[in-house]
C-alpha positions as a printed Julia matrix, in Angstrom:
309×3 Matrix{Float64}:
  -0.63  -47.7   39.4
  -2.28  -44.19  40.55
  -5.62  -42.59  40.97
  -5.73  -39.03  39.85
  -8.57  -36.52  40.96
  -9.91  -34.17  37.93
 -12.38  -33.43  39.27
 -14.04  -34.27  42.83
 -17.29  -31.96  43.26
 -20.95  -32.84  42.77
 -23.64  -31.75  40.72
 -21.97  -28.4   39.17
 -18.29  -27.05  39.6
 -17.31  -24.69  42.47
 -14.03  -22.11  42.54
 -12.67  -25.52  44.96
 -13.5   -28.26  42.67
 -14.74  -29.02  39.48
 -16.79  -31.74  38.58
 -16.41  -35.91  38.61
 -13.55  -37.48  36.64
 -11.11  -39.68  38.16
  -7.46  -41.09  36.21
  -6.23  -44.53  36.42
  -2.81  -44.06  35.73
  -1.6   -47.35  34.07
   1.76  -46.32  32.72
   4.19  -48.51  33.86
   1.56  -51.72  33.85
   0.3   -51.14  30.05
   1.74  -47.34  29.03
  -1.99  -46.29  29.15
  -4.15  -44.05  31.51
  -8.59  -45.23  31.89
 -10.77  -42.27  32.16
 -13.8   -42.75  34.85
 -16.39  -40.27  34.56
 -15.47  -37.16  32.18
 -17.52  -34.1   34.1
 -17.7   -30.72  32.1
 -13.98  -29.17  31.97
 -12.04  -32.35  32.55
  -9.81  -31.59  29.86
  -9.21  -28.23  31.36
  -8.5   -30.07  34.48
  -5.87  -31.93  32.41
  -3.96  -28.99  30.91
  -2.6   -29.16  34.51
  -1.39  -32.36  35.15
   1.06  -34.61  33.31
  -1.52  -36.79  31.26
  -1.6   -36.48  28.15
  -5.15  -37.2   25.98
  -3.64  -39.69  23.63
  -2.9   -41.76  26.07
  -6.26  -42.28  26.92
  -7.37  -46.0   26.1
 -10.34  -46.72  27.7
 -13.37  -44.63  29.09
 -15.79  -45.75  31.93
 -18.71  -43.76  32.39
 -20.99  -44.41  35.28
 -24.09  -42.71  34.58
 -25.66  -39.81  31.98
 -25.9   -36.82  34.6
 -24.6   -34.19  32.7
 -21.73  -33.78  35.85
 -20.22  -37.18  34.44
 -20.38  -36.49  31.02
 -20.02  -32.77  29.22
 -16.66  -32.94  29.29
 -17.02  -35.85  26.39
 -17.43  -34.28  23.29
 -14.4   -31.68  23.89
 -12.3   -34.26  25.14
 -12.25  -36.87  22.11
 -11.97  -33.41  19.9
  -8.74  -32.48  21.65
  -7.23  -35.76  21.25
  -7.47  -35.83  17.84
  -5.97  -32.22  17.56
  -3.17  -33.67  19.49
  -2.23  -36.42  17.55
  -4.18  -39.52  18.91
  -4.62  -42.74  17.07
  -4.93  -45.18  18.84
  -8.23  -46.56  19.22
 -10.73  -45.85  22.2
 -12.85  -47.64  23.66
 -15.85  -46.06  25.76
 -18.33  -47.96  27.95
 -21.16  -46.75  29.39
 -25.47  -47.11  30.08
 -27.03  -47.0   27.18
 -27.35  -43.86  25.54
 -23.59  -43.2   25.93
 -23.19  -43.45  22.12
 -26.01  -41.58  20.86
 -24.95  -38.41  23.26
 -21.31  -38.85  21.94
 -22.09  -39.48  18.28
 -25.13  -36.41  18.4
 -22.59  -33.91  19.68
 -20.06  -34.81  17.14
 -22.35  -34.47  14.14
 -23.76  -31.45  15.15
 -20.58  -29.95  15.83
 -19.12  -31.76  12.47
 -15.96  -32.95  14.45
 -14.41  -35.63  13.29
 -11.63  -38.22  14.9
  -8.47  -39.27  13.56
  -8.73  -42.36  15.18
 -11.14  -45.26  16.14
 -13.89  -44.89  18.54
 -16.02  -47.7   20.01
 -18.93  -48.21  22.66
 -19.94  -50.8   24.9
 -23.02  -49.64  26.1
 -24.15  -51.61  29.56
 -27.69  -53.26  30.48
 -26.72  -55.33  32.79
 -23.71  -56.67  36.01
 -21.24  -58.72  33.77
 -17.83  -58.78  33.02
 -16.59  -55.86  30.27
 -12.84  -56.56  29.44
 -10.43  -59.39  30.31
  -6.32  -59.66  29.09
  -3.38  -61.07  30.38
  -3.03  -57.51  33.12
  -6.16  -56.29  33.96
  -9.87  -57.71  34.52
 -12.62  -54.81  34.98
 -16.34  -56.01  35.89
 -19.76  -53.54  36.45
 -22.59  -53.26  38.76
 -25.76  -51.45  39.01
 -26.1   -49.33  41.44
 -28.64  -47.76  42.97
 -29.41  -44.17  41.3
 -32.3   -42.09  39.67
 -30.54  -43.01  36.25
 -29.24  -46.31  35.28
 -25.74  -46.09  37.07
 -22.62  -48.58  37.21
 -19.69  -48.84  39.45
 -16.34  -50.89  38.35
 -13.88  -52.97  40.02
 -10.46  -53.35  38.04
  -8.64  -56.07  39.25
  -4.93  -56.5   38.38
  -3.41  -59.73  37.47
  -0.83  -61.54  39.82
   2.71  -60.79  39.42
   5.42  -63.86  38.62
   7.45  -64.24  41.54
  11.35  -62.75  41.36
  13.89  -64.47  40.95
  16.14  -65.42  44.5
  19.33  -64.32  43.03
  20.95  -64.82  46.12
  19.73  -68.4   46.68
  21.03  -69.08  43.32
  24.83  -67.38  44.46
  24.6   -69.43  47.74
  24.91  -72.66  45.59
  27.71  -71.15  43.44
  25.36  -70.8   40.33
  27.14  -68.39  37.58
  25.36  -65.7   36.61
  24.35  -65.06  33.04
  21.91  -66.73  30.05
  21.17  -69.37  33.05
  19.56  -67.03  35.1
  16.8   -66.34  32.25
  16.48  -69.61  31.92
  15.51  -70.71  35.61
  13.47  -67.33  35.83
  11.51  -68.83  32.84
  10.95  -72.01  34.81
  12.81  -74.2   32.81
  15.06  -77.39  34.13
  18.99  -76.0   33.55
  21.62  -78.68  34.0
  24.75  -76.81  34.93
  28.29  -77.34  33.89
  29.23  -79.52  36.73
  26.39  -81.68  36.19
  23.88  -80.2   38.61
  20.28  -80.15  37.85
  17.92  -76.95  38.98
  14.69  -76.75  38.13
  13.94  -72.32  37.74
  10.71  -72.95  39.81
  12.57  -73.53  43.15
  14.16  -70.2   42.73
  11.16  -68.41  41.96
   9.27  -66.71  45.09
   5.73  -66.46  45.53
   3.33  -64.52  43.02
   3.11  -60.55  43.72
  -0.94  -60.43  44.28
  -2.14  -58.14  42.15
  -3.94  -54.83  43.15
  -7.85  -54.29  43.08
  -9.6   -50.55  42.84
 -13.62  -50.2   42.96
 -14.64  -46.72  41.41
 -18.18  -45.87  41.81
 -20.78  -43.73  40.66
 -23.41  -42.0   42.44
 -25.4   -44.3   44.5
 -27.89  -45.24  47.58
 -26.36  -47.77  50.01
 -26.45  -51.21  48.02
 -24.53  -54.76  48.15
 -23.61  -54.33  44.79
 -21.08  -51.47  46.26
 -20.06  -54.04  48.45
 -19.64  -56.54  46.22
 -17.65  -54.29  43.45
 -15.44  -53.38  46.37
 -14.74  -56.75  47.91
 -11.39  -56.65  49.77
 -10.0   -54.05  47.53
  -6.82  -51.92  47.98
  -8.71  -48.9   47.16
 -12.24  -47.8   46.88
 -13.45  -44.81  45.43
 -17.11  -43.66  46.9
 -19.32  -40.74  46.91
 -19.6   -38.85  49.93
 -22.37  -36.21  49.02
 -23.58  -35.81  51.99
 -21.84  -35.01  56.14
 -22.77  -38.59  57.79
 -26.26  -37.7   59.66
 -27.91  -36.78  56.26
 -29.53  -39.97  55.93
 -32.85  -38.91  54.93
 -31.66  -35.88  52.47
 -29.42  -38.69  51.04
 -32.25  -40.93  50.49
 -34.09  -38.77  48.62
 -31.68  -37.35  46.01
 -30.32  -41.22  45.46
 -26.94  -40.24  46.94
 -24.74  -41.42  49.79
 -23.3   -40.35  53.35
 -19.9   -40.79  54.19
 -21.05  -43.16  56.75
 -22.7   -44.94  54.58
 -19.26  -45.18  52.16
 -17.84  -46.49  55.14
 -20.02  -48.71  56.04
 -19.93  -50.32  52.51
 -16.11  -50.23  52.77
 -16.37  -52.03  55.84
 -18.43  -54.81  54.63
 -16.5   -55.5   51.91
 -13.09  -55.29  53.65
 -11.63  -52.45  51.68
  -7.98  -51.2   53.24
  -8.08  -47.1   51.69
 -11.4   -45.44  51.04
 -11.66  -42.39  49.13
 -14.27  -39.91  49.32
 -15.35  -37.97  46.5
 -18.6   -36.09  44.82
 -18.26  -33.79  47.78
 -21.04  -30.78  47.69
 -20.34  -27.38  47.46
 -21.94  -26.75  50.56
 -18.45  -28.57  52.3
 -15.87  -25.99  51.91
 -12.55  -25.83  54.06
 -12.72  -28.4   57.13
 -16.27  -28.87  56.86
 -15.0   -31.12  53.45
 -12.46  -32.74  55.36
 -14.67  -33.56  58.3
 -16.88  -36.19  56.05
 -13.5   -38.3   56.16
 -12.82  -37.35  60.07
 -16.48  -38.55  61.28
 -16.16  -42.24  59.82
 -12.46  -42.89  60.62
 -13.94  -45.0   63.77
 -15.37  -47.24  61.07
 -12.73  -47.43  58.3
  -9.23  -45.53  59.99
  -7.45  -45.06  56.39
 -10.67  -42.13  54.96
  -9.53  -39.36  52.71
 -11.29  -36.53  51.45
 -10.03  -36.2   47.96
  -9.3   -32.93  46.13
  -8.83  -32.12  42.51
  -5.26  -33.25  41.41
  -4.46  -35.3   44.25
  -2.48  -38.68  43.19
  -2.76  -41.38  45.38
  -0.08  -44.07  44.95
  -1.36  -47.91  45.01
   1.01  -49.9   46.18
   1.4   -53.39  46.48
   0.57  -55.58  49.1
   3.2   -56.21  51.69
């Protein structure tokens, strides 16, 4: 599992960075990669990375600003040309579909593969399967704006191979078998049961991605003890008031939420074009008293989530 940037400026793109999209690279857990956000350019942005468009399963937007979302139309378009068909899946406030749907008449493009909308009203869970859980939250923003939490499902325990050598147990179909859990009698007349050779569950790994927001416990609550969180950081942390006014956040305020909520690696992103150079990377240095692990994100930076030790 990896986050990577597309695009990690705010309200228009800059020569430094273009505007909000951020990959969930789910290769390895479910050969797939989630799409939050898709600002003007992001395929662009993608032409230089290893992602490739029909891979893309699943779309979050956060909110209509035009910085989240004029990158849609060309997007979908391009994976078609590239041989997409797999179906996909794009949630969003409502409105989502009608701006999608408009600029593809109009432009008479049409998909070679399925496309479907779940447009949002309201907090509530959005998809559940046997790997991944993903639940939304209002936020606090001009427009109707959501933030998501994607929690990963627990990992079966490995098997303690060399538990299993220690008592002289052969390797081979028997193995499987205990891994599975099942009761294996053994040629000597031994009875194991496979779930005393099992170790604990791998906890699975959490990631809250927001959108633009005020301060607000549903940030905290999206965010809740997770491995990574994702926050804007529009404005350097003694902007309170300017923040206020324009619905955004400080980067003390991101840490403040990521404090609450117990969050281990907070990433800031949204970052204004007035931050250039090591005034960008100084939002991240002014709040590492209140969460140490604070990053300043840049377009195409990957950040590896690992699991928990």
């Amino acid at each position: 599992m990896q986050l990577e940037f597309l695009g990690t400026g705010a309200g228009s793109p800059s020569k430094q960075r273009n505007v909000a999209s951020v990959a969930l690279r789910l290769l390895e857990e479910r050969n797939a990669i989630w799409l939050f956000d898709v600002g003007e350019a992001t395929q662009h942005q993608i032409l230089h990375t290893t992602i490739r468009p029909r891979k893309i399963e699943k779309i979050f937007i956060t909110h209509l600003h035009g910085d989240h979302i004029f990158g849609l139309p060309g997007l979908l378009s391009s994976r078609s040309f590239q041989g997409g068909t797999e179906p996909l899946t794009i949630y969003g406030p409502v409105g989502i579909k009608q701006y999608v749907q408009t600029s593809l008449q109009v432009s008479e493009s049409r998909l070679s593969y399925p496309l479907h909308f779940v447009e949002l009203t309201d907090d509530g869970e959005l998809f559940n399967d046997h790997g991944f859980r993903v639940v939304a939250r209002k936020l606090d923003h001009k427009i109707a704006c959501f933030g998501y939490r994607i929690e990963e499902a627990d990992h079966p325990g490995e098997l303690q191979v060399e538990k299993l050598r220690e008592q002289n147990v052969p390797s081979g179909p028997i193995y499987g078998q205990l891994k599975a859990g099942k009761t294996v009698t053994l040629p000597d007349g031994r009875t194991l049961d496979g779930h005393d050779f099992i170790g604990k569950p791998q906890p699975g790994r959490i990631v809250a991605i927001l959108g633009d927001t005020r301060q607000t416990h549903n940030a905290v609550l999206l965010a809740q003890n997770a491995d990574v969180l994702v926050h804007e950081s529009t404005f350097a942390k003694d902007e309170t008031k300017m923040a206020h006014s324009y619905y955004h956040s400080t980067s003390k305020q991101a840490a403040e939420i990521a404090k609450k909520a117990g969050v281990k690696k907070l990433l800031l992103n949204h970052i204004s074009a007035r931050y250039t150079g090591k005034a960008a990377y100084q939002l991240a240095y002014q709040v590492r008293n209140i969460v140490p692990d604070t990053r300043v994100v840049n377009d195409f930076d990957v950040i590896d989530i690992p699991f928990k030790k």
